[in-house]
N, C-alpha and C positions, 0 to 999 in steps of 0.2 A: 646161144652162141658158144663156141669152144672154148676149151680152155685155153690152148692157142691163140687164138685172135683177142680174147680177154688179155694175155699176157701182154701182148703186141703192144693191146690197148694202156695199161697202166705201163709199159716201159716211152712210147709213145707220148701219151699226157703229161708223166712227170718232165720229160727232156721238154718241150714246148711250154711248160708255166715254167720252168728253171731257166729257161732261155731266153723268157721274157720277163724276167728278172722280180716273177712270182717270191717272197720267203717261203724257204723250205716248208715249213711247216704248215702251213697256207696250200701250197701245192700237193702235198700228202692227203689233209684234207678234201681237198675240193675233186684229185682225180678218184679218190673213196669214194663219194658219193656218185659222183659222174657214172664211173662203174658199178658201183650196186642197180641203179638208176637204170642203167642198159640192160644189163643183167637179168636181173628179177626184177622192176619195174618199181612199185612204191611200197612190194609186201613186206620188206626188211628194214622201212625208215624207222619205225618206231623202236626197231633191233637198236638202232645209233644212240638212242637217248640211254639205252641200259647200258650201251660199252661207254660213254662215257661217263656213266655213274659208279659202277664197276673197276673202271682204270682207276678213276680221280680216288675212289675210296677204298684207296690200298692202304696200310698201315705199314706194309712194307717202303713204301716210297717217301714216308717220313723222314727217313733216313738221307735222302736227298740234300733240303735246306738245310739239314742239322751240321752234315760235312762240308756244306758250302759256307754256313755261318761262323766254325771251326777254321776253316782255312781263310774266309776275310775278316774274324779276329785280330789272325795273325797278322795277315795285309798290311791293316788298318794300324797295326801298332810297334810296327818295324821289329820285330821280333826275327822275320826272314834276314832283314838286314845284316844284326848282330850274330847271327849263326853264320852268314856266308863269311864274313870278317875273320870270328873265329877259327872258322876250320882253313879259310885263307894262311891266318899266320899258323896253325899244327900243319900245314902240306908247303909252309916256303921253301922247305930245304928239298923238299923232291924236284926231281927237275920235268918243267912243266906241271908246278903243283894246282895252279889257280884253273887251269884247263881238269883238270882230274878234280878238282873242286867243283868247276861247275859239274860234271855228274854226281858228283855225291853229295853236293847239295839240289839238285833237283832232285835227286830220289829221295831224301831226306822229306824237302817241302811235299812229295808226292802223298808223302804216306800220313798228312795233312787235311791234304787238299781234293783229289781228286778228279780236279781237270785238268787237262794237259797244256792247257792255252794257257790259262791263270797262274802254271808251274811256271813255263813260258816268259811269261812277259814279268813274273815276279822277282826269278833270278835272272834274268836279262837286266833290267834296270839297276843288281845290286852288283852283277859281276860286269858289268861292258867296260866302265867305268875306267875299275881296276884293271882290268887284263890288257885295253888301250893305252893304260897311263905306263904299263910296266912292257909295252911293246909286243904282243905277243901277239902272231899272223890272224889275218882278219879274216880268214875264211876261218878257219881252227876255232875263232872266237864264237864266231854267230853260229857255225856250223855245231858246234858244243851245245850249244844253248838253247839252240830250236830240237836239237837230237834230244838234248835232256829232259827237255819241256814233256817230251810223250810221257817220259817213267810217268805223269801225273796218272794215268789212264789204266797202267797196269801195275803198279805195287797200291794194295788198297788200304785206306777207302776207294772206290772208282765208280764214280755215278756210271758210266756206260757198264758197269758189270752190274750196277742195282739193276739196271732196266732190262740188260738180259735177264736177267733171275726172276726178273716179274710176269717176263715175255713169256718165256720158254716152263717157269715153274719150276726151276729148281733153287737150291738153297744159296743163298746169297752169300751165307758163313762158308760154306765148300769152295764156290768159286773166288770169297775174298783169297780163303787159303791158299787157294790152285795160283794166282796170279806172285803170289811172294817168291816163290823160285825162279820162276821163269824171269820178274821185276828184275833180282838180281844177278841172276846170268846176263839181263841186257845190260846191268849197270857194268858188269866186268869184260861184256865186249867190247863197250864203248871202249870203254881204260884202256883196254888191249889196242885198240884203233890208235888211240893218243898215242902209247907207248909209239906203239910200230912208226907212225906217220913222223913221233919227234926224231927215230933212230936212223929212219931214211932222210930225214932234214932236217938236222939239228938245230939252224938258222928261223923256225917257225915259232921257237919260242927262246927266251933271254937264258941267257947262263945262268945258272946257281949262285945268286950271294948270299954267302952266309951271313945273314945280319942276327947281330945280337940281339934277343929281346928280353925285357927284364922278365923277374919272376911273377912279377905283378902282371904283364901284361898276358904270360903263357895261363896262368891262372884265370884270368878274365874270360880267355877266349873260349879255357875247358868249362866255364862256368857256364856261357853261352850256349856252348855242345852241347852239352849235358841234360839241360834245362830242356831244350828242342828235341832231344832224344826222350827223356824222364816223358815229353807230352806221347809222344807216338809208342814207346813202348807199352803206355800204359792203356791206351786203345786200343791195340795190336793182342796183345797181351790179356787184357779181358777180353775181349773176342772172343781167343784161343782157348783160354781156361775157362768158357761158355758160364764168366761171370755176368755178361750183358748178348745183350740181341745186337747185331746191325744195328737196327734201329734206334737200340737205347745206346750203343756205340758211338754214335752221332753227336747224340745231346750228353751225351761223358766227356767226349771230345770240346766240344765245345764250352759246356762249364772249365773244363781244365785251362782253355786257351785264353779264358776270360776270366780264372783265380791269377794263373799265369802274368798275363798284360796288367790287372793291377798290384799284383807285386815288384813290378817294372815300374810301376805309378805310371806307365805310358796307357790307358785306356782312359781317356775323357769322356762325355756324353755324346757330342758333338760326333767322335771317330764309331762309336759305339752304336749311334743312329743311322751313320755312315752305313757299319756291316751290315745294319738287319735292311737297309733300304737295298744296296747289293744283292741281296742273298735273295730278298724277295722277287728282282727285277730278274734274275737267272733261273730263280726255280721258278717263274711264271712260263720262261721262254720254254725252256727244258719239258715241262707238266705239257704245254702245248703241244709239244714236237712227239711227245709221248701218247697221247690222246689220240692224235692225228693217225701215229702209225698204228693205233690197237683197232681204231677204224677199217685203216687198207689191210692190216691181215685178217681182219674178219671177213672183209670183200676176196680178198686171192682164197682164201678158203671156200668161202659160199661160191665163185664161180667155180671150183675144182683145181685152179694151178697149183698150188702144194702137191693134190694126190697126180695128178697128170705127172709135173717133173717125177718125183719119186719115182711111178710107173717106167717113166721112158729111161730113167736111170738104172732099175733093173731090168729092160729091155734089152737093153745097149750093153748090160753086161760089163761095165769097168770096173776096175780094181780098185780097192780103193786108193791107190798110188794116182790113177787118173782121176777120178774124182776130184782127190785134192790139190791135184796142178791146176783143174777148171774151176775149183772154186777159187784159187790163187789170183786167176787170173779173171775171174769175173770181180774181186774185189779191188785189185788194184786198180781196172778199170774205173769200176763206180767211184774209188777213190780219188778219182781227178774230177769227178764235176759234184760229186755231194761231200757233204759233212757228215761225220765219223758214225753220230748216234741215227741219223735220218736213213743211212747207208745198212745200219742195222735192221733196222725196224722193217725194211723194205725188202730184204733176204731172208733173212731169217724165217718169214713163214712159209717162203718157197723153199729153201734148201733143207730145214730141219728133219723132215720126214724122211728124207735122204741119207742124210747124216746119221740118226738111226737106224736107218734099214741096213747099211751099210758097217755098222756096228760100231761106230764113235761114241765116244762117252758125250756127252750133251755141256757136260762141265769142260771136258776139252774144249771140245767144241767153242763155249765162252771163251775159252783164253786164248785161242784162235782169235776170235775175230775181234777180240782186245788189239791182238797185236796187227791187225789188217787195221782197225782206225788209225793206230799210230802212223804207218805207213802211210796213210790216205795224209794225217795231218803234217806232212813233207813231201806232197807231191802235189806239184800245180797242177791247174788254175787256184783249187781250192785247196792247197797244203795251209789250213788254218796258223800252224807253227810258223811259217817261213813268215808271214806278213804281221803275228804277232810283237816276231822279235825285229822285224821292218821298225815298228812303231817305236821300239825304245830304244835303238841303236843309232838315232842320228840322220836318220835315213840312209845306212847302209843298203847299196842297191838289191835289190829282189833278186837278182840271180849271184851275185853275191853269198847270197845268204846258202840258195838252193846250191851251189858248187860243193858249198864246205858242208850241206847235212847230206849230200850223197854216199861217203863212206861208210857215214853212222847209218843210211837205210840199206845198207848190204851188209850191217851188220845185225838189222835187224830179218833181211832173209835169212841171214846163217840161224836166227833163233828159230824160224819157220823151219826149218829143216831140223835141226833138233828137236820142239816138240814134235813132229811128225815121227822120226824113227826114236826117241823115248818119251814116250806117254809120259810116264811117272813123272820126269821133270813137272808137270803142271798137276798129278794127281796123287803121289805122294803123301803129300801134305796132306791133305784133304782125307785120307784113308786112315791117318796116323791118330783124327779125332775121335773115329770112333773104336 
């Protein structure tokens, strides 16, 4: 069978078990095998048992639960809480401060955490609160919130850049690097959005009052800062000065976050049981979703569709200016009916060959299609972000929410356009280590 009608075939299956309200990951699976199954018949089943052995027994993907257990430390022991508080009262006197907080406290929590949901719904529930009780427009609010929630996915750690690095084979330390600039360029378009949006209606958020706050209490807050900052610098930081791996990055993190929470005396057994029961139940989900996609691109490979696309793309003679409008626009599609890492795993073995041939760095590349999930997680049916911060906002309605993150996903086209015409933005960094 061609590779064509193979393509047909797994674009086909997956819409039909997603439609029938198959879980992803489930449906990755099963149209894998389906296909192999059609394909080459039963000479490649026993291939299935080595990719799964193979994937599972990475030492790089350690690093997964170790930044999830890291970021539900902190969860679990409201530590997100007291930083959002803090940097609340250092940005009162800015006008529209607590809006510009929540981006730089989601990019803050991001550089934690590493998912963009969990960023999401963690400063959703610390900042709604306050930004309701001090009146500030309700689209501006949630729309902040769910925009901010992405930073999880691109300033790293960021589990979907572990798994491209696992996918694709390249260094996990280059592509954390590659995502830090680009992380904060979105954090400063965001700002810019706020800005502009408060200067064309000043009425979206309250006037400035100068409230007095003692010394005791400005003290407290920087203490709060500080402490939140001291954890991520020092992960970020060894990284960089290649005093630890990724991997052992994780579990640094994580020890820190848990010296940390008992020096706050706020880590119990009870919350502590809590993270590792969390951390387990997402790195099972995540490990599977994983599994599943190292399956289907061993299939799109064995039938031929990687080398086929590649072919007809240097058939067809595009530039690469065309190329990456089609790949734009093949992602923001996928980006309405799949989830961010499923949406990867499921391109990536068709378009990469491409991508190379075409002479894109493979490290861009990753921080592309970092910033294509974000998008994907604010854009219905399945904008993960929109119905996150649905859940901790009182039930502020769904489109609601999608009105007010519109700006901030045209702010994140504007960063698609800049890494495209300057590479360096994402590869810089990455050059400067060695």
């Amino acid at each position: 069978m061609s590779w064509e009608w193979m393509l047909a075939f797994y674009g086909v299956g997956l819409g039909v078990f997603i439609g029938l309200g198959c879980p992803l990951a489930i449906a990755l699976g099963l149209v894998a095998i389906l296909g192999l199954l059609l394909h080459s018949g039963t000479m490649f089943l026993p291939t299935v048992g080595d990719i799964l052995w193979n994937t599972g027994n990475s030492f790089t993907l350690v690093a997964i639960p170790m930044f999830i257990l890291m970021g539900e430390i902190i969860l679990q022991t409201g530590q997100s809480q007291r930083f959002y508080r803090g940097l609340a009262l250092l940005l009162s006197r800015v006008h529209g401060g607590l809006a510009h907080a929540n981006i730089v406290g989601c990019a803050m929590f991001s550089a934690i955490c590493g998912s963009s949901v969990a960023t999401a719904i963690t400063m959703g529930k610390v900042a709604y609160p306050e930004l309701r009780k001090r009146n500030y427009d309700l689209g501006l609010n949630v729309g902040s919130l769910a925009a901010g929630g992405t930073l999880g996915i691109m300033i790293p750690p960021s589990i979907p850049m572990i798994i491209y690095a696992v996918t694709v084979k390249v260094s996990i330390l280059d592509l954390f690097m590659a995502g830090i600039l680009p992380g904060l360029l979105l954090v400063g378009l965001f700002m810019l959005w706020i800005k502009i949006a408060i200067w064309l209606k000043p009425t979206l958020v309250p006037p400035v009052v100068k409230e007095k706050f003692s010394r005791q209490e400005v003290l407290h807050s920087l203490r709060d800062c500080l402490t939140f900052m001291l954890l991520i610098v020092s992960v970020i930081g060894s990284l960089y000065m290649g005093v630890v791996t990724p991997t052992e990055a994780g579990a640094f993190g994580a020890l820190l976050a848990t010296l940390i929470s008992l020096a706050y005396r706020e880590l119990t057994l009870q919350r502590f049981i809590s993270a590792l029961m969390r951390t387990v139940i997402t790195t099972s989900v995540i490990f599977y979703i994983i599994v599943a996609g190292a399956i289907l691109a061993f299939c799109m490979v064995d039938s031929g569709i990687a080398r086929g696309v590649s072919n007809l793309v240097m058939e067809m003679q595009l530039s690469p200016l065309q190329f990456f409008m089609i790949v734009v626009l093949i992602f923001v599609v996928l980006g309405t009916v799949l989830e961010g890492v499923s949406m990867m795993l499921v391109t990536i073995p068709v378009l990469l060959p491409s991508v190379v041939a075409l002479g894109f760095d493979p490290v861009w590349f990753g921080v592309i299609v970092v910033v294509f999930i974000e998008i994907a997680a604010l854009t219905p049916p399945m904008g993960l972000n929109i119905f996150a911060i649905h859940s901790v906002t009182d039930g502020v309605p769904v489109n609601t929410i999608m009105l007010g993150s519109i700006p901030f996903l045209c702010m994140m086209l504007v960063l698609l356009a800049l890494l495209y015409m300057f590479p360096q933005i994402a590869l810089w960094l990455p050059q400067t280590l060695y």
